[in-house]
N, CA, C, O and CB atoms as a CASP TS submission, in Angstrom:
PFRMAT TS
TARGET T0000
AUTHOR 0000-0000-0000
METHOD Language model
MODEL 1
PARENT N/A
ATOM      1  N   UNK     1     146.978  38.651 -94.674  1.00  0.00           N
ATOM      2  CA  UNK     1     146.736  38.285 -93.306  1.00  0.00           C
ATOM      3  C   UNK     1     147.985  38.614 -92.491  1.00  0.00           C
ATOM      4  O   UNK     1     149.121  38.600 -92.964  1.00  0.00           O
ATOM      5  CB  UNK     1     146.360  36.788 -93.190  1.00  0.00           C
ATOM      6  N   UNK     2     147.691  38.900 -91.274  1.00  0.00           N
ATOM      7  CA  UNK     2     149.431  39.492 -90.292  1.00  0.00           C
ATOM      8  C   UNK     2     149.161  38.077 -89.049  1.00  0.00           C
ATOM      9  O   UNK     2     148.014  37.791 -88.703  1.00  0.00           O
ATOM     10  CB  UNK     2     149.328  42.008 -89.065  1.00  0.00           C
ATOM     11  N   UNK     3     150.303  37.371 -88.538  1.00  0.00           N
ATOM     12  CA  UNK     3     150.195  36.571 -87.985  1.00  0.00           C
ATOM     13  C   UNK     3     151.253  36.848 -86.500  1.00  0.00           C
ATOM     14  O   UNK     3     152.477  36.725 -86.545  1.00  0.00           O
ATOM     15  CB  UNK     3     150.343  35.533 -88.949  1.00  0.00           C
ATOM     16  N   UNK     4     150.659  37.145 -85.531  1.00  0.00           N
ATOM     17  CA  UNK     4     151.547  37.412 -84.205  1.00  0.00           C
ATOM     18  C   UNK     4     152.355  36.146 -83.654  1.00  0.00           C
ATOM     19  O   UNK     4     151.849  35.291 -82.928  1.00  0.00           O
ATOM     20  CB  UNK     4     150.551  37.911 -82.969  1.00  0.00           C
ATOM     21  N   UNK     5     154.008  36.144 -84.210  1.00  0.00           N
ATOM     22  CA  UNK     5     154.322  34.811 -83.631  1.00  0.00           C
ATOM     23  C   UNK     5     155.351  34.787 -82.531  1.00  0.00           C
ATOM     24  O   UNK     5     155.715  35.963 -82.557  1.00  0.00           O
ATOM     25  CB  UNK     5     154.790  33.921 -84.691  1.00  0.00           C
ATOM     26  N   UNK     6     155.862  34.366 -81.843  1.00  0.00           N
ATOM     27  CA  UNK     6     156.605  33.934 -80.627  1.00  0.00           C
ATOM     28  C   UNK     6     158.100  34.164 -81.450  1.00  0.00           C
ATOM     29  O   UNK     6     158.386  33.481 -82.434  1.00  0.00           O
ATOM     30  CB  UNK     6     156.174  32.149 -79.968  1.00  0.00           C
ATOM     31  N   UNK     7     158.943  35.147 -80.941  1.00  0.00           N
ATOM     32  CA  UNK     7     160.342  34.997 -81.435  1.00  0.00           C
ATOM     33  C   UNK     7     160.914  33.462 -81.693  1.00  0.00           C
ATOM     34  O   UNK     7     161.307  33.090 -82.798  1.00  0.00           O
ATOM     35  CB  UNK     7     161.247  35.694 -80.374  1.00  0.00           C
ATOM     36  N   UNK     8     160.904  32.788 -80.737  1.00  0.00           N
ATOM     37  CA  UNK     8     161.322  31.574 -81.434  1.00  0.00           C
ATOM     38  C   UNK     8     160.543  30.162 -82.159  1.00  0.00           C
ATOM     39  O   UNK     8     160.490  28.966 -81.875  1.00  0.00           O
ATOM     40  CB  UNK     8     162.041  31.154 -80.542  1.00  0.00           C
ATOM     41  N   UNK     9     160.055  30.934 -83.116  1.00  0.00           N
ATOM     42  CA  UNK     9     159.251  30.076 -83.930  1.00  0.00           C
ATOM     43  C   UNK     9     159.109  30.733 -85.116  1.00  0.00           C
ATOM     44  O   UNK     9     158.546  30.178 -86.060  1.00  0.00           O
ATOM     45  CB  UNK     9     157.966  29.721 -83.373  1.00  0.00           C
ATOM     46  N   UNK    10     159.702  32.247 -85.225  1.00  0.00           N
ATOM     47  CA  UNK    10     159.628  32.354 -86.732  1.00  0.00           C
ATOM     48  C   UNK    10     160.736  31.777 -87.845  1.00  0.00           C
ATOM     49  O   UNK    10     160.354  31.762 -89.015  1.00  0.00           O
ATOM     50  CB  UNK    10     159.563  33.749 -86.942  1.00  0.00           C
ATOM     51  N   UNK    11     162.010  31.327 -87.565  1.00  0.00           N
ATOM     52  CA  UNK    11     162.497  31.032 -88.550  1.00  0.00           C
ATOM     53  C   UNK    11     162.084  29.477 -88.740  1.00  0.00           C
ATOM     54  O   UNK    11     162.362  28.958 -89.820  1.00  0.00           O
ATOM     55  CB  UNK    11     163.857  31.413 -88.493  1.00  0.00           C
ATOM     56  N   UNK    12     161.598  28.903 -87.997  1.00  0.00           N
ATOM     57  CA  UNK    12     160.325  27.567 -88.669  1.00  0.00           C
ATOM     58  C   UNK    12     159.265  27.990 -89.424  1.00  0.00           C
ATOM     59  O   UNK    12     158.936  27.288 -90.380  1.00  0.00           O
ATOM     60  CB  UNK    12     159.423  26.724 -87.504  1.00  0.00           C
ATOM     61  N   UNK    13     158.450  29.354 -89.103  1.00  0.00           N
ATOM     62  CA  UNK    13     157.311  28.924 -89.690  1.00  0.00           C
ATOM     63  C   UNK    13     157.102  30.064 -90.992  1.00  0.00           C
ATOM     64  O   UNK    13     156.463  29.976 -92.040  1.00  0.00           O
ATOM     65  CB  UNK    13     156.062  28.856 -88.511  1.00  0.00           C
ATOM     66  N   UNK    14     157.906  31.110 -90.438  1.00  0.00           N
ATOM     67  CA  UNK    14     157.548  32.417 -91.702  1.00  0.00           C
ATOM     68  C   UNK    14     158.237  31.866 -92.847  1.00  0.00           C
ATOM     69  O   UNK    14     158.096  32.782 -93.658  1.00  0.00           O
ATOM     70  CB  UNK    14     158.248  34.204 -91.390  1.00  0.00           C
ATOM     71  N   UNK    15     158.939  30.896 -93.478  1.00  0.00           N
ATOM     72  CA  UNK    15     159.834  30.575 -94.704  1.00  0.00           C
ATOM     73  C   UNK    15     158.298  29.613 -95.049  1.00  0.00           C
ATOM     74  O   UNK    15     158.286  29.238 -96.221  1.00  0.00           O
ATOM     75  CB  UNK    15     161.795  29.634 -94.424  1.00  0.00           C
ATOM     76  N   UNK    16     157.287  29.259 -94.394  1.00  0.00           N
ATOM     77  CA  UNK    16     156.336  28.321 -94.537  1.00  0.00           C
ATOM     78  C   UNK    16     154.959  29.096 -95.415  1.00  0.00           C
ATOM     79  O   UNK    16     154.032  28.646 -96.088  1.00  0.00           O
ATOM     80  CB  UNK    16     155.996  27.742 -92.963  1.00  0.00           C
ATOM     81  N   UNK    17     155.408  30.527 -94.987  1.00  0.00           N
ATOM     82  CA  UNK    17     153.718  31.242 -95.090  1.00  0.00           C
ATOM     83  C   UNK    17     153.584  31.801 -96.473  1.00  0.00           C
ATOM     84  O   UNK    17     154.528  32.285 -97.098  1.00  0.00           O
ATOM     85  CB  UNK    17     153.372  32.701 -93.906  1.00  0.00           C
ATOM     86  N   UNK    18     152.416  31.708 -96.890  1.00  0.00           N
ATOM     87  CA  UNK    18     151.997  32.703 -98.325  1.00  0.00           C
ATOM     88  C   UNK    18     153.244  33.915 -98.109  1.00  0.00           C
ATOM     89  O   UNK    18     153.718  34.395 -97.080  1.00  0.00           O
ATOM     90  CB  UNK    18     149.948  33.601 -98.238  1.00  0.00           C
ATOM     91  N   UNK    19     153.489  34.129 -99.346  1.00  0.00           N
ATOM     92  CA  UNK    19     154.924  35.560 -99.748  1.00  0.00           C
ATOM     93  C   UNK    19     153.577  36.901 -98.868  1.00  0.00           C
ATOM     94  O   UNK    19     154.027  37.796 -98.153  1.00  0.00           O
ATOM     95  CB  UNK    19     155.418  36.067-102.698  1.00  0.00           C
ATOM     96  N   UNK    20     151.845  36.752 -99.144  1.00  0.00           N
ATOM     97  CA  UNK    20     151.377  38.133 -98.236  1.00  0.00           C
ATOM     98  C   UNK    20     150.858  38.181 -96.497  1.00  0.00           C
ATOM     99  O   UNK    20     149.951  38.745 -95.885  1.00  0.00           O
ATOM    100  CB  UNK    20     150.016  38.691 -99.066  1.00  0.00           C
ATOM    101  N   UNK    21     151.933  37.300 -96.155  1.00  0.00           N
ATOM    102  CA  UNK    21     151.506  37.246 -94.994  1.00  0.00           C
ATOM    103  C   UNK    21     152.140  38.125 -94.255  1.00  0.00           C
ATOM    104  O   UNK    21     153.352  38.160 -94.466  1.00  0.00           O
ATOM    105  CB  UNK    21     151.538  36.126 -94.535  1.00  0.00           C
ATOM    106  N   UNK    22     151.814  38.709 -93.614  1.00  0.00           N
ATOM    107  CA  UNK    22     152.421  39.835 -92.683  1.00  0.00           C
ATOM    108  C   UNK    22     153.017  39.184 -91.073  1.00  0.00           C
ATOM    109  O   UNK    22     152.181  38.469 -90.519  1.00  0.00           O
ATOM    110  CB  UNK    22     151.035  41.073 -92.405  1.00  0.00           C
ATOM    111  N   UNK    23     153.906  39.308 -90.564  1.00  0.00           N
ATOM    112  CA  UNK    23     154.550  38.370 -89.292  1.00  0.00           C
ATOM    113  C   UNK    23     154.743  39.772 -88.226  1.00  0.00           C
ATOM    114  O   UNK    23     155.468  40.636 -88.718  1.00  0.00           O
ATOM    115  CB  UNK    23     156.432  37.335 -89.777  1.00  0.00           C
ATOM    116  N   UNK    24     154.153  40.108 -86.763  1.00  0.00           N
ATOM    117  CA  UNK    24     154.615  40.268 -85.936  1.00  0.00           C
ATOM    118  C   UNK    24     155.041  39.633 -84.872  1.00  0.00           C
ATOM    119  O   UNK    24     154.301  38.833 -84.300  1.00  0.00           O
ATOM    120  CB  UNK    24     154.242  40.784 -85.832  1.00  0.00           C
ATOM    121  N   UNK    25     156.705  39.972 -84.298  1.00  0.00           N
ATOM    122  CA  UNK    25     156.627  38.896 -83.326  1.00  0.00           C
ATOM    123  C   UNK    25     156.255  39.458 -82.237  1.00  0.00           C
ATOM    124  O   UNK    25     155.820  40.598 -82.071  1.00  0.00           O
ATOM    125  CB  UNK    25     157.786  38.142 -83.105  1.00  0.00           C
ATOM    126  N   UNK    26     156.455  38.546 -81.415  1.00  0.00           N
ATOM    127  CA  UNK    26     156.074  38.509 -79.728  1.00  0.00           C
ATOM    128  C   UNK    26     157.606  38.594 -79.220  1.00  0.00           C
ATOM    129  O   UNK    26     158.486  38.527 -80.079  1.00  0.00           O
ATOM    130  CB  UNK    26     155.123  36.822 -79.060  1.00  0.00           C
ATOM    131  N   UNK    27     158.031  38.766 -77.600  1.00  0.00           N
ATOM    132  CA  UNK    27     158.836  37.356 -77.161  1.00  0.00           C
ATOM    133  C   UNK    27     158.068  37.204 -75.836  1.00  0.00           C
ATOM    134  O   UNK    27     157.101  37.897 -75.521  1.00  0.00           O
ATOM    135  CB  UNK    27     160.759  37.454 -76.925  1.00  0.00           C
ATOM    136  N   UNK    28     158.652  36.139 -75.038  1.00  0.00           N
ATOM    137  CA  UNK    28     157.776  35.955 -73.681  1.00  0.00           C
ATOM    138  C   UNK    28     157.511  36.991 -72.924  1.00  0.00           C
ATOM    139  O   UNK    28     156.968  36.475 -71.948  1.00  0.00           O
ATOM    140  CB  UNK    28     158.323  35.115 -72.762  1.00  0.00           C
ATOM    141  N   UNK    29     157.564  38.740 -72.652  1.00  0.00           N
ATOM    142  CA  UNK    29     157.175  39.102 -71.780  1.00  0.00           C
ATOM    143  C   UNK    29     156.108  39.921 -72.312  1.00  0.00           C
ATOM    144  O   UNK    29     155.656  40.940 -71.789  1.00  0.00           O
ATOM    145  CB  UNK    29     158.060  39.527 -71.037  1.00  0.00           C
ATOM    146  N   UNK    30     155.721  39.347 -73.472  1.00  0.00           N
ATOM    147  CA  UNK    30     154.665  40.634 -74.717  1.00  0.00           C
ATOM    148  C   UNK    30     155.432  41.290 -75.541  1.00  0.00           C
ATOM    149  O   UNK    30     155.034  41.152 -76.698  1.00  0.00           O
ATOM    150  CB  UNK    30     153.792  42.074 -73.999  1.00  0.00           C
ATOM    151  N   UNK    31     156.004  41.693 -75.483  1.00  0.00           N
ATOM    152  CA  UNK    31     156.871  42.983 -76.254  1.00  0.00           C
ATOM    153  C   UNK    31     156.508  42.494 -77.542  1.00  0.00           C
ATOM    154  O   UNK    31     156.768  41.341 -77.883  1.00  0.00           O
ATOM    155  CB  UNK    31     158.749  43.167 -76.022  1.00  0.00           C
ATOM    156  N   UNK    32     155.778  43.508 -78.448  1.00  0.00           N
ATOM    157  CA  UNK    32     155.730  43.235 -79.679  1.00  0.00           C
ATOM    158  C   UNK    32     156.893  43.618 -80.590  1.00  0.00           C
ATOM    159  O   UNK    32     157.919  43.914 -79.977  1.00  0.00           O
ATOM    160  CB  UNK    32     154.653  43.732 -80.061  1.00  0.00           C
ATOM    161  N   UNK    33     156.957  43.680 -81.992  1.00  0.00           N
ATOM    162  CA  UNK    33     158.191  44.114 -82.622  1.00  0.00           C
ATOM    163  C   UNK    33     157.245  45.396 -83.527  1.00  0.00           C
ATOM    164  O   UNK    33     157.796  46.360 -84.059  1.00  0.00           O
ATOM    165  CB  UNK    33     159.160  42.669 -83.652  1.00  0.00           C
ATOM    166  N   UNK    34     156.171  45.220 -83.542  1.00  0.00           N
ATOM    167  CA  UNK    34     156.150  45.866 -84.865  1.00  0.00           C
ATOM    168  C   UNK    34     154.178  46.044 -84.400  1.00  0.00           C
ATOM    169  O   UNK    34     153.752  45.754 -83.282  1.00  0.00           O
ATOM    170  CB  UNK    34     156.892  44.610 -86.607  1.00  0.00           C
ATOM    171  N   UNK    35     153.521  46.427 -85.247  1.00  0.00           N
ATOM    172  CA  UNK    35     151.646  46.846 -84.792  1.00  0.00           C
ATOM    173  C   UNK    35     151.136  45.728 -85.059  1.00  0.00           C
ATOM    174  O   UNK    35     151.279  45.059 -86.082  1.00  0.00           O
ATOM    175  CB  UNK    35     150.624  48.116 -85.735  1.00  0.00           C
ATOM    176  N   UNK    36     150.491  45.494 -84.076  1.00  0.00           N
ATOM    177  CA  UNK    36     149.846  44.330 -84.175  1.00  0.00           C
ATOM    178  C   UNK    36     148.354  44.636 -84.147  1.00  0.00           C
ATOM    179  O   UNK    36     147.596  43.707 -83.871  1.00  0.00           O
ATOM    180  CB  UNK    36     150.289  43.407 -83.121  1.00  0.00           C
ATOM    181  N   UNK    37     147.901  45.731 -84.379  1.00  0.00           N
ATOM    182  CA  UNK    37     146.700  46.279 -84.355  1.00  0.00           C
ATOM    183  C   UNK    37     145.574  45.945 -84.930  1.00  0.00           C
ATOM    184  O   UNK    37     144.471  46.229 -84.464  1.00  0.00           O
ATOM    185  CB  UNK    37     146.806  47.189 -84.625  1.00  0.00           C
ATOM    186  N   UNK    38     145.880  44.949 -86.601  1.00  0.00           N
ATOM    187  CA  UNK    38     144.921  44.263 -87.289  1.00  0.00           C
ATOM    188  C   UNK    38     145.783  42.945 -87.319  1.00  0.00           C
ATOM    189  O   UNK    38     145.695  42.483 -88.457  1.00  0.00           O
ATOM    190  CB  UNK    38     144.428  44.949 -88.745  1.00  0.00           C
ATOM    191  N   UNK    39     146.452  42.283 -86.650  1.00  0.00           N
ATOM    192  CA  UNK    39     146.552  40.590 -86.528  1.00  0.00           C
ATOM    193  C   UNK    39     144.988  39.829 -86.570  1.00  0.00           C
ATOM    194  O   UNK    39     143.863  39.805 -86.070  1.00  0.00           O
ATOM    195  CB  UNK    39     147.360  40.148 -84.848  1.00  0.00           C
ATOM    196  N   UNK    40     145.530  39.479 -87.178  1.00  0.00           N
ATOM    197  CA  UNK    40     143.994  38.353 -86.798  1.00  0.00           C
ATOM    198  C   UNK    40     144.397  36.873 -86.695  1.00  0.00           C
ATOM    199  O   UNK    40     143.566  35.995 -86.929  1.00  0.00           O
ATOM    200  CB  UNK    40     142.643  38.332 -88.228  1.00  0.00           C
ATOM    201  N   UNK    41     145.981  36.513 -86.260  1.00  0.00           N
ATOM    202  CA  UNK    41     145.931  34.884 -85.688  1.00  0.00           C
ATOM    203  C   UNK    41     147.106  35.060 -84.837  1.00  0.00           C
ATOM    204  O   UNK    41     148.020  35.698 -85.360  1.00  0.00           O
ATOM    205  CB  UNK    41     146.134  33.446 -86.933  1.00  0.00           C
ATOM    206  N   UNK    42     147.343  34.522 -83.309  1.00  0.00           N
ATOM    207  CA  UNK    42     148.126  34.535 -82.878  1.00  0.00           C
ATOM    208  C   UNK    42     148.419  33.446 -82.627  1.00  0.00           C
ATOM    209  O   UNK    42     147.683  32.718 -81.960  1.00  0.00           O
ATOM    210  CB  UNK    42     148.137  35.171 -82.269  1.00  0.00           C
ATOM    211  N   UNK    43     149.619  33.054 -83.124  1.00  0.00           N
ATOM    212  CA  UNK    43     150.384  31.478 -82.668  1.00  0.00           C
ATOM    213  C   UNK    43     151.079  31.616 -81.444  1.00  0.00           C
ATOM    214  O   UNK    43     151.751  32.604 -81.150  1.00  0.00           O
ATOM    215  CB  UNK    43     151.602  30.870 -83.770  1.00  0.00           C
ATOM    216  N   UNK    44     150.888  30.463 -80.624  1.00  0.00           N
ATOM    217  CA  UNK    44     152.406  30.487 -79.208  1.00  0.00           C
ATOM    218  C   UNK    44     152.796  29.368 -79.392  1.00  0.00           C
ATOM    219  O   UNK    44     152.097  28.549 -79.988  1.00  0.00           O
ATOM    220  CB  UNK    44     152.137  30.620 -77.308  1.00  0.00           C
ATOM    221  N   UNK    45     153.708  29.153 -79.036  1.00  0.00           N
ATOM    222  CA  UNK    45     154.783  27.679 -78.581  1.00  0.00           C
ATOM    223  C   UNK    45     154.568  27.778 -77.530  1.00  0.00           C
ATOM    224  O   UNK    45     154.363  26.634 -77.124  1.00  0.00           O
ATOM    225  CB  UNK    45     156.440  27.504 -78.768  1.00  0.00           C
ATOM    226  N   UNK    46     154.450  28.598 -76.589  1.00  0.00           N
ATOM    227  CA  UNK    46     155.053  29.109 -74.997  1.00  0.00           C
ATOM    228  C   UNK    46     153.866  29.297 -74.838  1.00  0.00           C
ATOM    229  O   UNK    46     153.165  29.822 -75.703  1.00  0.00           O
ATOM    230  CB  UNK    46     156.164  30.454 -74.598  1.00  0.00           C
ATOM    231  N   UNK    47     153.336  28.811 -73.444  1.00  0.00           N
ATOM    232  CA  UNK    47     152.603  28.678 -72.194  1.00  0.00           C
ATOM    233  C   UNK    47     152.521  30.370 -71.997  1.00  0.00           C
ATOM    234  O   UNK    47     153.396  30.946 -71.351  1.00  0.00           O
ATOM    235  CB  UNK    47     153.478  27.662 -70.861  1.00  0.00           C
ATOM    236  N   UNK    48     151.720  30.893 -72.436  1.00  0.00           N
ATOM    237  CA  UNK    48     151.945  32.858 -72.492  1.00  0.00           C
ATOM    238  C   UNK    48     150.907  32.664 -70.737  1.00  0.00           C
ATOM    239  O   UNK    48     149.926  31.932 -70.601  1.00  0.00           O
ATOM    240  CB  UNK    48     150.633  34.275 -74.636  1.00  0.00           C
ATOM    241  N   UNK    49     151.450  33.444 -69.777  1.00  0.00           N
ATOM    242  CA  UNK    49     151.520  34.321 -68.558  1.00  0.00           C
ATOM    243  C   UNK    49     150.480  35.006 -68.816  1.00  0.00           C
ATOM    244  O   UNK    49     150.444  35.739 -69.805  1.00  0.00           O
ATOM    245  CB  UNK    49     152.741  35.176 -68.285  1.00  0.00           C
ATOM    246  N   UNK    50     149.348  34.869 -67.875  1.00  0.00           N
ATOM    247  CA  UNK    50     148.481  35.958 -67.752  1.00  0.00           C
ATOM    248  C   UNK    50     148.905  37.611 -68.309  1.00  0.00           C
ATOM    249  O   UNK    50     148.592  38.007 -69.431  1.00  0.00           O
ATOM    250  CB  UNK    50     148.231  35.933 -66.276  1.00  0.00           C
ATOM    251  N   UNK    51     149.590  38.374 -67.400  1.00  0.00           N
ATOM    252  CA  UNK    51     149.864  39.346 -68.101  1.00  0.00           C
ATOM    253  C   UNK    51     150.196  39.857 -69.740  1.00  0.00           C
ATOM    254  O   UNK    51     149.650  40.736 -70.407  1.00  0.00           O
ATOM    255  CB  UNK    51     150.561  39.496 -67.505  1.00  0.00           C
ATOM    256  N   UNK    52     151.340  38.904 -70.083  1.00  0.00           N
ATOM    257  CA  UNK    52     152.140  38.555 -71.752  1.00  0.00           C
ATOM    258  C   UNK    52     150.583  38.380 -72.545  1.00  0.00           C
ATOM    259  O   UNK    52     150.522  38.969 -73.624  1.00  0.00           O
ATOM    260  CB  UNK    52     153.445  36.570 -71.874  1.00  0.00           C
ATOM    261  N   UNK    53     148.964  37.410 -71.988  1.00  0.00           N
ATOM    262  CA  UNK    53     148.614  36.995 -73.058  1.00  0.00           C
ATOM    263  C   UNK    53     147.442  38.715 -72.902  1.00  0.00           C
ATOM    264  O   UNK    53     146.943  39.110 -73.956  1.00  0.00           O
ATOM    265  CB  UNK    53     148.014  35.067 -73.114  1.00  0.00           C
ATOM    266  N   UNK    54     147.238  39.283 -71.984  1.00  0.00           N
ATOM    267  CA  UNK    54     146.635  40.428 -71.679  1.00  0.00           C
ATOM    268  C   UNK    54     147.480  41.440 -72.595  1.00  0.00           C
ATOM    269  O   UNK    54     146.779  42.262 -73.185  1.00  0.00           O
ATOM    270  CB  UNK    54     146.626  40.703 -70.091  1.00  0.00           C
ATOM    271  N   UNK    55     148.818  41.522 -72.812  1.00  0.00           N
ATOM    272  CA  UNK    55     149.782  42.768 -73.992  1.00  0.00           C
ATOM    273  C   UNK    55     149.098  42.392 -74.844  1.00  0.00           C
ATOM    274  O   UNK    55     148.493  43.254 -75.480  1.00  0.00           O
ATOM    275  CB  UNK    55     151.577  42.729 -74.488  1.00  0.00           C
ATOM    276  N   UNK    56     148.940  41.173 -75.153  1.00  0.00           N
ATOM    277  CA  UNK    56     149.080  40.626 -76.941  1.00  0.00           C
ATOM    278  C   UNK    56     147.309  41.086 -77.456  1.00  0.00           C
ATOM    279  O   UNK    56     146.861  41.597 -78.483  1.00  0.00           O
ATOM    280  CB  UNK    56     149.473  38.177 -77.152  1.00  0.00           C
ATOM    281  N   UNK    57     146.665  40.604 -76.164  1.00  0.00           N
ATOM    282  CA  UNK    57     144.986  41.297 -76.599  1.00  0.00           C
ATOM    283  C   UNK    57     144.889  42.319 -76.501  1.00  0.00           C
ATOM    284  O   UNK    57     143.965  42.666 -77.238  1.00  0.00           O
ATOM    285  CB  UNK    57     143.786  41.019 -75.938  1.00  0.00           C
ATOM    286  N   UNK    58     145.398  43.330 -75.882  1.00  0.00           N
ATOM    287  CA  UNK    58     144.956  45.066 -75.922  1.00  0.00           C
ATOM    288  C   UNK    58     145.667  44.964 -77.757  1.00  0.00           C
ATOM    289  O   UNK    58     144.791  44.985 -78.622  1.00  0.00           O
ATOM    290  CB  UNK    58     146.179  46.596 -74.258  1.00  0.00           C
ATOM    291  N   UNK    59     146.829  44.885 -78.157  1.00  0.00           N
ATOM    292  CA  UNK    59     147.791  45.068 -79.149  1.00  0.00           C
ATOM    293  C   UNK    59     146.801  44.943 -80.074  1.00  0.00           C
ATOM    294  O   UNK    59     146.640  45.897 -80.835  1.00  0.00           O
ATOM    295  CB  UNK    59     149.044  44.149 -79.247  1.00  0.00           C
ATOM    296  N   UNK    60     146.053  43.925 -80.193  1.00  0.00           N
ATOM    297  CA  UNK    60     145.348  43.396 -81.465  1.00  0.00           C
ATOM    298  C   UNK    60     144.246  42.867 -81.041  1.00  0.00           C
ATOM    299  O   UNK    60     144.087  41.742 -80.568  1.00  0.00           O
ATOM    300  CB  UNK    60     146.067  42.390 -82.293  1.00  0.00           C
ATOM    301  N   UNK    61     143.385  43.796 -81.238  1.00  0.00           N
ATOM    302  CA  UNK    61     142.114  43.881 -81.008  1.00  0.00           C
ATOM    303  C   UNK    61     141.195  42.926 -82.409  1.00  0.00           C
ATOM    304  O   UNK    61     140.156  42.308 -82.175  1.00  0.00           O
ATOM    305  CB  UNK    61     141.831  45.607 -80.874  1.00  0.00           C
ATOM    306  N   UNK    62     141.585  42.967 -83.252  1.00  0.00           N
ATOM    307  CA  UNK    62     141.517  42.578 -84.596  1.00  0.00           C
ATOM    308  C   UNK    62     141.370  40.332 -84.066  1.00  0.00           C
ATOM    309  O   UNK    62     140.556  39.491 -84.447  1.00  0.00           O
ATOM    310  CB  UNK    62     143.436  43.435 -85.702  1.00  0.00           C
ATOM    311  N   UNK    63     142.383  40.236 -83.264  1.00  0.00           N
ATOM    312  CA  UNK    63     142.171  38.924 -82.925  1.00  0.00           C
ATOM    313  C   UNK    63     141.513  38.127 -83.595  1.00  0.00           C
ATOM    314  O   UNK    63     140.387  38.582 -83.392  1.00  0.00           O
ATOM    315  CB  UNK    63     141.736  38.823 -81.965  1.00  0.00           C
ATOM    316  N   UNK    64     141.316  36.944 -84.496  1.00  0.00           N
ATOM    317  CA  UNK    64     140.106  36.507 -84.337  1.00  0.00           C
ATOM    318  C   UNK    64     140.109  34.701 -84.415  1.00  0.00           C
ATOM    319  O   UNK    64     139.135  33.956 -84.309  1.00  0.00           O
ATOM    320  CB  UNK    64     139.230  37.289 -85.478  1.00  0.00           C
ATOM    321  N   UNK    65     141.742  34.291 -84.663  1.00  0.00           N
ATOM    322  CA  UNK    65     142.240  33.032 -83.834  1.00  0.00           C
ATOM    323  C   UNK    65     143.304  33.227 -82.900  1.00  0.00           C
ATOM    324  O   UNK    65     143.948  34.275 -82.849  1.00  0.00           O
ATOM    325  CB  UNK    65     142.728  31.968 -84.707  1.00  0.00           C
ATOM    326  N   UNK    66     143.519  32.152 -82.095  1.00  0.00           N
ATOM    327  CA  UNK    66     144.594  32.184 -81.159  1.00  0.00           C
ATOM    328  C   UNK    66     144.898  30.267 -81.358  1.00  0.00           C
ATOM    329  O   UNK    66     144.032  29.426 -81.118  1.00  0.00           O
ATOM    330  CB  UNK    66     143.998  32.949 -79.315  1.00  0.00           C
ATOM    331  N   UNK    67     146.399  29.934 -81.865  1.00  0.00           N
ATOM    332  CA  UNK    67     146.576  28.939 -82.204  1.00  0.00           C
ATOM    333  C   UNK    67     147.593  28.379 -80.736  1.00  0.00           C
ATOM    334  O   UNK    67     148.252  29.341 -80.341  1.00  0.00           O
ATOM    335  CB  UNK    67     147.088  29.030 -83.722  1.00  0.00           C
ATOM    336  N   UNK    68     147.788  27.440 -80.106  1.00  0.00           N
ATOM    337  CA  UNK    68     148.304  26.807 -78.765  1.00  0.00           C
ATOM    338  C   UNK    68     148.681  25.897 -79.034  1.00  0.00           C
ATOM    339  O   UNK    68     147.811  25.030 -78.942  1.00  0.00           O
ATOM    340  CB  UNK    68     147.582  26.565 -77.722  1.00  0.00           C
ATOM    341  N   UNK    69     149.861  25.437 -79.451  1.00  0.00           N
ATOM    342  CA  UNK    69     150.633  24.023 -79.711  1.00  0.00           C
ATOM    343  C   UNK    69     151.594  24.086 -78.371  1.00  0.00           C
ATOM    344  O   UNK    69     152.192  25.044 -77.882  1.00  0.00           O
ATOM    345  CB  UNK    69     151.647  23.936 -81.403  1.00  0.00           C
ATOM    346  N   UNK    70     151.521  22.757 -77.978  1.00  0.00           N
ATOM    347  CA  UNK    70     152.490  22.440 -76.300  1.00  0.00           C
ATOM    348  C   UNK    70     152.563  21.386 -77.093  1.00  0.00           C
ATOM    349  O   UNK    70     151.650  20.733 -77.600  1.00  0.00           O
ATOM    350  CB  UNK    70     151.825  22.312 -74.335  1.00  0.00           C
ATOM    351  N   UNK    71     154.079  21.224 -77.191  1.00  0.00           N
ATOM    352  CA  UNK    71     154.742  19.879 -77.537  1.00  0.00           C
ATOM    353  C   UNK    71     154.594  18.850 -76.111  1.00  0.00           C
ATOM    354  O   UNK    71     154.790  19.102 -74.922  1.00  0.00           O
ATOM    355  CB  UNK    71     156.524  20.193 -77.991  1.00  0.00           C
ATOM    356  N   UNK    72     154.281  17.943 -76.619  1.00  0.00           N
ATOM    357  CA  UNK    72     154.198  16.754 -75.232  1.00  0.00           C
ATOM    358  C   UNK    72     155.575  16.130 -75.189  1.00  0.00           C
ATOM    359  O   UNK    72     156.176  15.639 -76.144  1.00  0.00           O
ATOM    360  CB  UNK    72     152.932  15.302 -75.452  1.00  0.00           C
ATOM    361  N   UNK    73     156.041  16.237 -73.755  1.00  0.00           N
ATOM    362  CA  UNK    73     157.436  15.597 -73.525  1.00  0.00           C
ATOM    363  C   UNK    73     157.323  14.198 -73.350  1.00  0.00           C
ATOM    364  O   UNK    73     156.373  13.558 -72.900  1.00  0.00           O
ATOM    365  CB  UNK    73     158.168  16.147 -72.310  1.00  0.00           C
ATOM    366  N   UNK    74     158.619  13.739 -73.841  1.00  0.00           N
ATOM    367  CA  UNK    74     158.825  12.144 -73.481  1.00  0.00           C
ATOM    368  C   UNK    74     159.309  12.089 -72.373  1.00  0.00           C
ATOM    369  O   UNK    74     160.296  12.761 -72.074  1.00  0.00           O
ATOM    370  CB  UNK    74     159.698  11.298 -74.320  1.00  0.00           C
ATOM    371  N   UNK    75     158.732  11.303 -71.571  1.00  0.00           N
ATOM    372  CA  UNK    75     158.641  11.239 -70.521  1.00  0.00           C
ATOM    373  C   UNK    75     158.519   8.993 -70.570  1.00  0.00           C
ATOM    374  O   UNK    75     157.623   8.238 -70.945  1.00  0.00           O
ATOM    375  CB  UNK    75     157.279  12.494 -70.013  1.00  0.00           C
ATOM    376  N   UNK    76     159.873   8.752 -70.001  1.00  0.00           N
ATOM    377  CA  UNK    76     159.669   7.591 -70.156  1.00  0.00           C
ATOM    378  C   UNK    76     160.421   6.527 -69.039  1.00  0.00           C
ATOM    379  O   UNK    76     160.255   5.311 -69.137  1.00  0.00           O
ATOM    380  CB  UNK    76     159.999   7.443 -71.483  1.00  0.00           C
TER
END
């Protein structure tokens, strides 16, 4: 499986994944690192920008989750 992740979230999560997981990153303005052409899960941390989440879908057409974690702030 290849997993499209947000530059700052791979050294949390790729030490986490099966040894055949394949990792392209992102960073916030789209820019991929590497083909993302058969991804089939994209993780964000980051609130991705109309445009940024439009790179990441032409890139990887293959798509077939998109994972959205927003940490909730304390707010107190």
């Amino acid at each position: 499986m290849k997993l499209i992740l947000p530059l700052d979230l791979v050294a949390d999560i790729e030490p986490h994944l099966p040894p055949d997981t394949e990792v392209v990153t992102v960073d916030v303005e789209g820019n991929l690192d590497g083909d993302a052409s058969d991804a089939e899960v994209y993780f964000s941390w980051f609130l991705s920008r109309s445009p940024t989440l439009h790179k990441i879908i032409e890139a990887a057409p293959a798509l077939r989750w998109g994972w959205f974690y927003f940490q909730p702030r304390n707010v107190g």
